[in-house]
N, C-alpha and C positions, 0 to 999 in steps of 0.2 A: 319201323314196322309199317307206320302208315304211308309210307313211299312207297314200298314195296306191295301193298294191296292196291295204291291209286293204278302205279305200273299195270300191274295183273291184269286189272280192270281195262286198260286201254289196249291190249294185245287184243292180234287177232285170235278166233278160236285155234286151238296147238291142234288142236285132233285134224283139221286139214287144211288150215296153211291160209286160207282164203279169205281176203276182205269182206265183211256182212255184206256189201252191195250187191258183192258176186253171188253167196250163196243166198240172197233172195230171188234173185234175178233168177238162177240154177233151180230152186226152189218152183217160183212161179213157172216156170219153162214146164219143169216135170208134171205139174199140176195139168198145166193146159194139155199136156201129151194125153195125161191120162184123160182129162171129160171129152178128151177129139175122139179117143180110141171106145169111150163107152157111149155115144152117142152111136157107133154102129153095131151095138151089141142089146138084142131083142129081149124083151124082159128087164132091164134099166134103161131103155127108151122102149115108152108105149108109143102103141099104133103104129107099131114099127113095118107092118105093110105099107102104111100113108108116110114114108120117107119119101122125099122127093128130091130129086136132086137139087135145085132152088124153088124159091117162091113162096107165097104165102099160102099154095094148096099143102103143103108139106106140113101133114097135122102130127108127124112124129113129136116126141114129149122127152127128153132127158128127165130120167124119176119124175114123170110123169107132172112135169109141170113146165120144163122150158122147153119152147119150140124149136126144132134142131131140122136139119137138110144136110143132105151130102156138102155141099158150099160151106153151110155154119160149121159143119164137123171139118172138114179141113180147114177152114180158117183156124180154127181151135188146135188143132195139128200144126199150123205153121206157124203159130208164134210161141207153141211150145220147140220147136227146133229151133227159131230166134231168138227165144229166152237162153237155149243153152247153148249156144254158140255165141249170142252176147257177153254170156256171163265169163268168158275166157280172159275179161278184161276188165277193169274199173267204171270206166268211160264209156264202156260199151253196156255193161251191166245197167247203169245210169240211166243209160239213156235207153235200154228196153223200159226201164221201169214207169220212169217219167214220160217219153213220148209214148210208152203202150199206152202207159195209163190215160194220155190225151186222147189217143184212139178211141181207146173205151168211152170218154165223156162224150165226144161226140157221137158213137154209137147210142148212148144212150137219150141225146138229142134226137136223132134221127128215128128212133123207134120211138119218140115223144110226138112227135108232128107227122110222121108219116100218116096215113090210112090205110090200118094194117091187113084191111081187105081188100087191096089196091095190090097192082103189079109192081108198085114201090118196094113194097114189101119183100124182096128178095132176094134177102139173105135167111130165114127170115129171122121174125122176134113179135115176142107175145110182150104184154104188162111185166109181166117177170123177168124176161130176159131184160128188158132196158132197164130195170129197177137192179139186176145182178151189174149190168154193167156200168151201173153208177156208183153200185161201191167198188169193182173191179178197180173201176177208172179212180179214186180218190185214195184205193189204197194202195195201189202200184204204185202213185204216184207220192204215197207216205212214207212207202219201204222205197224206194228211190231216193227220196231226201234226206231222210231218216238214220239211212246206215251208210251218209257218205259224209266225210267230214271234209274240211279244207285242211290243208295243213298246216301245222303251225309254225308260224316265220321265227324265224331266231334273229 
């Protein structure tokens, strides 16, 4: 009996077929679709007149605390379509997870050093955006390592 629960326990989920890495990967992708899609929706982003396309004039607010632009909302859009086009694969899955999540660290670097009232500032990002994208970045890259195993050599 206890062969038979270790087994269980090492299958993929039966309801759809798919290695954990994909369905995070899948996961994460749909995630990002959806904050890229509510970043252009007035009333879950404040001061949604002061959208701007790039820059650090762009005072629009995702729930009214992360700094969002037409740029940061499609950025957010395009790696929710790279999450779920990655995820069609193991390898590909992987490495949205792990290289996104390297993205994000250094996004979160980069919103660390820049002067965020500077023309650097051009994606943009406030205190909170680089503090979202350093656990973005550390957990992408935990669900990355996390639900891929090596296989085991016989």
């Amino acid at each position: 009996m206890t062969n038979g629960m270790a087994h269980s326990r090492a299958r993929r989920n039966p309801s759809d077929g798919r290695a954990p890495v994909r369905r995070g990967a899948a996961t994460v992708g749909v995630i990002f679709l959806v904050v890229g899609v509510l970043g252009f929706i007035p009333g879950i982003t404040s001061s949604y007149s002061d959208l701007y396309w790039a820059g650090h004039q762009s005072e629009a607010k995702l729930f009214g605390t992360f700094q969002v632009s037409v740029l940061h909302n499609l950025v957010h859009l395009a790696f929710g379509v790279a999450g779920l086009a990655m995820s069609r694969t193991v390898s590909g899955a992987q490495a949205f997870l792990v290289g996104g999540g390297a993205i994000y660290l250094v996004l979160w670097l980069y919103g660390l050093v820049i002067n965020r009232g500077s023309a650097a500032n051009f994606i943009p990002v406030n205190l909170a955006d680089s503090w979202l994208h350093f656990g973005l970045g550390l957990g992408m890259i935990a669900l990355g390592l996390a639900t891929t195993r090596d296989p085991i050599r016989r």
